[in-house]
C-alpha positions as a Python dict, from the first residue, in 0.01 Angstrom:
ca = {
    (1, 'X'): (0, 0, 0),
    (2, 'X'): (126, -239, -269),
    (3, 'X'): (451, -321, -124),
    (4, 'X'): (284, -352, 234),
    (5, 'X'): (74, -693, 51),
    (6, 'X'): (-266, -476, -8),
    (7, 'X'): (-270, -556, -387),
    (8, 'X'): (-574, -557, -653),
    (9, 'X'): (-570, -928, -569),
    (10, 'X'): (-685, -791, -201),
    (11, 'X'): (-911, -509, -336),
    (12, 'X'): (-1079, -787, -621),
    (13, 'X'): (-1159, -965, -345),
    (14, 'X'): (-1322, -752, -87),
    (15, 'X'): (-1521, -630, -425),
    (16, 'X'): (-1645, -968, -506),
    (17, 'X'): (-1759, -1006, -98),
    (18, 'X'): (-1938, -677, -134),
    (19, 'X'): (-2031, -587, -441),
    (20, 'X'): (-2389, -720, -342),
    (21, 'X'): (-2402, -997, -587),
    (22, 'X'): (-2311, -1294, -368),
    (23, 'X'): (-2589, -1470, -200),
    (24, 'X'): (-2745, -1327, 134),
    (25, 'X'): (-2748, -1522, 430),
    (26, 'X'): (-3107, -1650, 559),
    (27, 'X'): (-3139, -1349, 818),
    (28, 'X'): (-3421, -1085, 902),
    (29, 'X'): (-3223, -860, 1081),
    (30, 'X'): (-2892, -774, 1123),
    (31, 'X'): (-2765, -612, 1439),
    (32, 'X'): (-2419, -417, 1564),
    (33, 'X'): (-2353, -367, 1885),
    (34, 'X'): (-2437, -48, 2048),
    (35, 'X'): (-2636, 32, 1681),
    (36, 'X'): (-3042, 20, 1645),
    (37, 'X'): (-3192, -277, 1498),
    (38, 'X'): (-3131, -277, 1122),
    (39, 'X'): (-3325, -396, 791),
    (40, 'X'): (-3154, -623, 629),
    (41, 'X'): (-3012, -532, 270),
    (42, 'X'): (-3180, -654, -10),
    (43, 'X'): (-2981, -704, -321),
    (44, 'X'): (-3078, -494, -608),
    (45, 'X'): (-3345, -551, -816),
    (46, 'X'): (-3145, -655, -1180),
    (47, 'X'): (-2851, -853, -1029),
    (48, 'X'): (-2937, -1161, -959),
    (49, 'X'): (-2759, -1321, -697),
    (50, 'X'): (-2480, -1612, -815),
    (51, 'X'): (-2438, -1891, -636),
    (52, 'X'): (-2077, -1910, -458),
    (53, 'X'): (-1866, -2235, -520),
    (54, 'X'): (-1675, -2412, -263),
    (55, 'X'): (-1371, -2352, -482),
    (56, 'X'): (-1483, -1954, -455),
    (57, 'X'): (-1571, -1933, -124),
    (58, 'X'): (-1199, -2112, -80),
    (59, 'X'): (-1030, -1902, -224),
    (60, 'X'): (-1202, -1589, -92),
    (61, 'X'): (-1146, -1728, 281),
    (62, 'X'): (-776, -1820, 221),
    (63, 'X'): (-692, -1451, 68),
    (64, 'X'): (-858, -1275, 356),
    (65, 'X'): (-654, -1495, 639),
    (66, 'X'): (-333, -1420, 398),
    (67, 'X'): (-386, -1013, 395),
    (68, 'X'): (-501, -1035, 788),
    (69, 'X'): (-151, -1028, 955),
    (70, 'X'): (-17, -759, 673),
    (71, 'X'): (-281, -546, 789),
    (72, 'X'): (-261, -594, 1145),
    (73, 'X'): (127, -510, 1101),
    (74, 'X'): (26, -196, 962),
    (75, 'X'): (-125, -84, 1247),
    (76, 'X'): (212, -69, 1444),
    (77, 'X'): (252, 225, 1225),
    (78, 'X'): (-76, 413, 1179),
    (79, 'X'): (-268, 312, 1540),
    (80, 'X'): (-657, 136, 1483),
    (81, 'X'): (-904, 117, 1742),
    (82, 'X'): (-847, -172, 2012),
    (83, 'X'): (-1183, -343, 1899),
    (84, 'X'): (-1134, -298, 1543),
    (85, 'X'): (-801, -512, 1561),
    (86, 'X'): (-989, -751, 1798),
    (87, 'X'): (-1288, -785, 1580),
    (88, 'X'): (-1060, -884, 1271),
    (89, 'X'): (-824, -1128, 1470),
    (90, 'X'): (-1107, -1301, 1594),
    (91, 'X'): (-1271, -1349, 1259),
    (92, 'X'): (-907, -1433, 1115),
    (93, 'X'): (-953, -1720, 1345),
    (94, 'X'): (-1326, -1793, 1286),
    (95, 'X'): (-1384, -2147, 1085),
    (96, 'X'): (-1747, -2069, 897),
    (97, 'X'): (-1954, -2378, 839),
    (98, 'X'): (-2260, -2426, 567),
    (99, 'X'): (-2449, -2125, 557),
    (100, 'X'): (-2235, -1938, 803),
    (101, 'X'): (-1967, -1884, 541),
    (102, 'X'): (-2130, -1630, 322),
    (103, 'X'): (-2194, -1360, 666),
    (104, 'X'): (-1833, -1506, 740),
    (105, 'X'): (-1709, -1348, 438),
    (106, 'X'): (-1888, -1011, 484),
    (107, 'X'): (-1817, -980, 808),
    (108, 'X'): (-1427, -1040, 775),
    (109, 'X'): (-1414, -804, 443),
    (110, 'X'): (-1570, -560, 662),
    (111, 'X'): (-1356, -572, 969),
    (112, 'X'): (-1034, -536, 720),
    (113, 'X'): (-1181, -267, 535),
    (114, 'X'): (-1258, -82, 862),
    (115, 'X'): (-880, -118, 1012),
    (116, 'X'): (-728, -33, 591),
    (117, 'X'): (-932, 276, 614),
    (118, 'X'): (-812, 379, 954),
    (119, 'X'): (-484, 296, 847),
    (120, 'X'): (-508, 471, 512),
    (121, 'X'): (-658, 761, 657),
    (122, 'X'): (-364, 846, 889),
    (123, 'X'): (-152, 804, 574),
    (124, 'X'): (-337, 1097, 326),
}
């Protein structure tokens, strides 16, 4: 996957969106379509969540838009869902604001993970 432009650079990232360990959003619920109404996740209880910079938060956004179009091309060889592709173009397009940015970022790391593991899946 490497040579397609998913790199550790890619992976760091998506870890540092999800690892838990970022601030959570003001929110008490979250909800997916077609999917019951959910708690919302709760960081554990010994990390602390950091603060994300502007610089961070940057960075994070910029890498995510970079790796979208490598990932969509992959697709033309190992098919994703419709909605899946959708989902990630639209939030390749999104432009978070203040306190949107943070579900911004876990949102768009989780619409690329979902279409890498479709695509990754057809390649085992």
């Amino acid at each position: 996957m490497a040579h397609e432009g998913i790199d550790d650079e890619l992976i760091s990232a998506l870890n540092e969106i999800l690892d838990g360990t970022l601030p959570s959003p003001p929110s008490k619920h979250s909800v997916r379509p077609g999917r019951r109404l959910l708690r919302a996740r709760r960081a554990p209880r010994d990390i602390e969540p950091v603060r994300i910079s502007r610089e961070d938060t940057a960075r994070l956004v910029v890498r995510l838009q970079r790796a979208t179009p490598q990932v969509i091309a992959l697709t033309s060889l190992s098919p994703a869902p419709a909605a899946d592709i959708a989902r990630l173009r639209a939030l390749h397009e999104a432009q978070p604001k203040g306190m949107e940015v943070l579900a911004y970022l876990r949102l768009f790391a989780l619409a690329l993970l979902t279409v890498l593991d479709v695509v990754c899946e057809d390649d085992a």
